[in-house]
N, C-alpha and C positions, 0 to 999 in steps of 0.2 A: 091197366095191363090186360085190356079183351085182345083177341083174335083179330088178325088184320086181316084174315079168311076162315073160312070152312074149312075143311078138309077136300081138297082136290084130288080123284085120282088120274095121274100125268100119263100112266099104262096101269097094265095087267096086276092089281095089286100092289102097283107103287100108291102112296099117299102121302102128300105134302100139304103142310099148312104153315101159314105167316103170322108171327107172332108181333106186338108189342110188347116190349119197348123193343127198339132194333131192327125193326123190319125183320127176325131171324127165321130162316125155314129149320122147321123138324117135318122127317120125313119116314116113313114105315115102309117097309121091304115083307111082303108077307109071303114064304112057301107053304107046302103043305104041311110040315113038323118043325117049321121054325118061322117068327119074325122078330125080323130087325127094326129096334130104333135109332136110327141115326140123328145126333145132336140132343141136345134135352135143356137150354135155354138156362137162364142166367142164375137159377137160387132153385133152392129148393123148395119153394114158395110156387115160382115161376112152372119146374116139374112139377108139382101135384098137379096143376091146372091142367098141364098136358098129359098125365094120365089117369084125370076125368074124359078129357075129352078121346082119348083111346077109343073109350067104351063106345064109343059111337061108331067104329069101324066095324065091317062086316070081318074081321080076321080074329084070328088068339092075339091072345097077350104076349107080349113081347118077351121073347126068350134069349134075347142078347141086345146090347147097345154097342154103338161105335160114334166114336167124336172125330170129325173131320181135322181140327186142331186144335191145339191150346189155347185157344182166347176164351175168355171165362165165359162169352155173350154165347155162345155153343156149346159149354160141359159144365159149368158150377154147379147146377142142377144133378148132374149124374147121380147124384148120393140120395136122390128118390129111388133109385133104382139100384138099390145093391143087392149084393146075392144075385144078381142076372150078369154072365162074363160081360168084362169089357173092354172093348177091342182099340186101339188106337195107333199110330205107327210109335217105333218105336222112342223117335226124337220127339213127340209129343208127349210120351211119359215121362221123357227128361227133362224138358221144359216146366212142364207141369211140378214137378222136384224141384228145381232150381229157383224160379221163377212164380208160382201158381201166390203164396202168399202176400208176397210184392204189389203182384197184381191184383189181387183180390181186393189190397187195401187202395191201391189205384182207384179203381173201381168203385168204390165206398165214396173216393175225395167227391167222384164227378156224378153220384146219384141222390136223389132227394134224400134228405132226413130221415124219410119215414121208412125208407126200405133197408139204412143202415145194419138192424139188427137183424131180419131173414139173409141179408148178405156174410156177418158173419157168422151166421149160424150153419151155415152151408158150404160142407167140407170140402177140398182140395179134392180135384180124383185121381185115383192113383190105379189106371189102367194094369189090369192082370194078364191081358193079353196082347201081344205086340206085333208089330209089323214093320220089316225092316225093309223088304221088296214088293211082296206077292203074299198076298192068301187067297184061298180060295172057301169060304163059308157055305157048308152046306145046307139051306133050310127045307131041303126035302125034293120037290119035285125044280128046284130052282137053285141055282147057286148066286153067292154074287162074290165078286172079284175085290178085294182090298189091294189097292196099288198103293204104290209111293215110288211118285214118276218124273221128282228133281226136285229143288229149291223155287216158289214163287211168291205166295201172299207171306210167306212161313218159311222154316228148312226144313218142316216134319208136316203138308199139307199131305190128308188121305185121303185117296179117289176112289170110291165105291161103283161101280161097273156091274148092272142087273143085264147082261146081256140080248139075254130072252128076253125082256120085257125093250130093249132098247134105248136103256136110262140111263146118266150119269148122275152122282151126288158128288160133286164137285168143292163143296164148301168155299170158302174167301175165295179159289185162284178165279173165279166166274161171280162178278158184282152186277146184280141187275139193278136200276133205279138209281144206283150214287155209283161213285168213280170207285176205282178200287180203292184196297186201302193199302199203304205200303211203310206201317211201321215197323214192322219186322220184317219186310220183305228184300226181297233180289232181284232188282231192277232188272240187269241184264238177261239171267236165267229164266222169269218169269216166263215170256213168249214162249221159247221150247218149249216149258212143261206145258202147256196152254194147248200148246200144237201134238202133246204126248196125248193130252183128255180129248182132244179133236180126232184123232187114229185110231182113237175106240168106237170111231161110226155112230154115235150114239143118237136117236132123234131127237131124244131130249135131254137137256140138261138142267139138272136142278141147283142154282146156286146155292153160297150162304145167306144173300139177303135179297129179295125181290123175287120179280116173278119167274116162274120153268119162262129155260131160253131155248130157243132152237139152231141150229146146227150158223146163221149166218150171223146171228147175236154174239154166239162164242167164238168167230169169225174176226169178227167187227172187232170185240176187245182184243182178240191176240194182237192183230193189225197196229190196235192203237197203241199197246203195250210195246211190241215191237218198234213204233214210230218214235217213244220215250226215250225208251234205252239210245237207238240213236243219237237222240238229242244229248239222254247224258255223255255219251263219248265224248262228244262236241265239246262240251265245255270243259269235260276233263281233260282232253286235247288242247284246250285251248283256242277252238276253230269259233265258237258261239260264246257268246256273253249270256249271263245264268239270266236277265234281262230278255234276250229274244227267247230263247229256251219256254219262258213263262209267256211269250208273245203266240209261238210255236205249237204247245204242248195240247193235245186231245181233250185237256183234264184241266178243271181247276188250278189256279196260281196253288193254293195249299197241299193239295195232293202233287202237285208237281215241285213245289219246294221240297217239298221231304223226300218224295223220288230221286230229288239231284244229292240231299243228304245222305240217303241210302245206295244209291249207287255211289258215290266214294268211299261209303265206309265196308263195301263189301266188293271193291273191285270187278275185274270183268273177267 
């Protein structure tokens, strides 16, 4: 479980680094009387590691977190960090309800032996604070933007927006290095919201896993995502056989199977 980077900063006080297992970005938002941690990676094991390495920033200590979404590979760790609020939209704390133990033992089936017992030891998080549209987080001389801008990797995907420094944290809806991922996702919707994080101007963007992208990276995917859905019409029309579609597709046979699964089972 080492660092698949340093700590990079992307701007002004943003700092992102890539983790194993996952390739996952955790990312720090730092103003003058507040910073933000965004994501905090799979166990609570996983958290202490990252905030050891905290310490190595030129900023304070984190006075709030925010989880991009539900997948346990971005918040199981949370529970390092309690007593600091934490922010999430608000179909991700539902999820997380519904869903989070399910998953968590999901999660157990497909990881080594040895990690089994930090995995259940590492509680379910149960965000305090929620986000159904818009917030606005004030950490002093910097604000940053809590969106929830449609249905894409997720139905509850949260878009963090550092204006002034000219960043997005984007989480799953922006995959750098592998195809996206679309098990809970909305094929059709996907693009739009894609093109909602694109209108934010941003120069950078920071996905959930790989490297900060720039403005024709998150470009390229909406495009391609856009190209998908297409395709699924097609077959749901009946115009393409799920055959060419997999001929067609931008993305892997596997990621594109399950895109034509999910787009049936979530309509257009």
């Amino acid at each position: 479980m080492g660092a698949v980077t340093q700590w990079q900063e992307v701007a002004d006080r943003v700092f992102t680094r890539r983790y194993d297992p996952f390739d996952v970005n955790v990312t720090v938002v730092a103003g003058r009387h507040g910073t933000l941690l965004v994501d905090t990676r799979t166990s609570l094991v996983e958290a202490s590691q990252v905030r050891d390495d905290l310490r190595e920033l030129p900023v304070s200590a984190p006075t709030a977190v925010a989880l991009t979404h539900a997948h346990l590979d971005h918040c199981l760790g949370a529970g390092a960090f309690s007593g600091l609020p934490l922010w999430a939209s608000h179909g991700c704390r539902e999820d997380l309800r519904r869903h989070g133990i399910a998953q968590r033992d999901t999660l157990i089936a497909h990881r080594p032996e040895e990690e089994h017992a930090h995995l259940r030891a590492s509680p379910i998080p149960v965000p305090d604070h929620t986000v159904t549209d818009r917030h606005r987080l004030d950490l002093g001389d910097r604000v940053v933007e809590l969106l929830v801008l449609g249905h894409g990797h997720t139905d509850h995907d949260l878009v963090l927006h550092v204006p002034d420094a000219g960043v997005v944290l984007a989480g799953d809806l922006v995959e750098v290095g592998a195809p996206p991922q679309f098990h809970d996702a909305f094929p059709f919707e996907w693009p739009a919201t894609l093109a909602r994080v694109e209108s934010l101007g941003a120069a950078v963007t920071v996905p959930g896993h790989g490297a900060p992208a720039d403005r024709q990276t998150v470009a390229t995917q909406r495009e391609e995502l856009s190209h998908l859905a297409a395709l699924c019409r097609e077959v749901i029309g009946g115009l393409r056989s799920r055959e060419s579609v997999l001929a067609a597709s931008p993305f892997p046979r596997e990621t594109t199977t399950l895109a034509m699964e999910r787009a049936v089972a979530t309509g257009d």
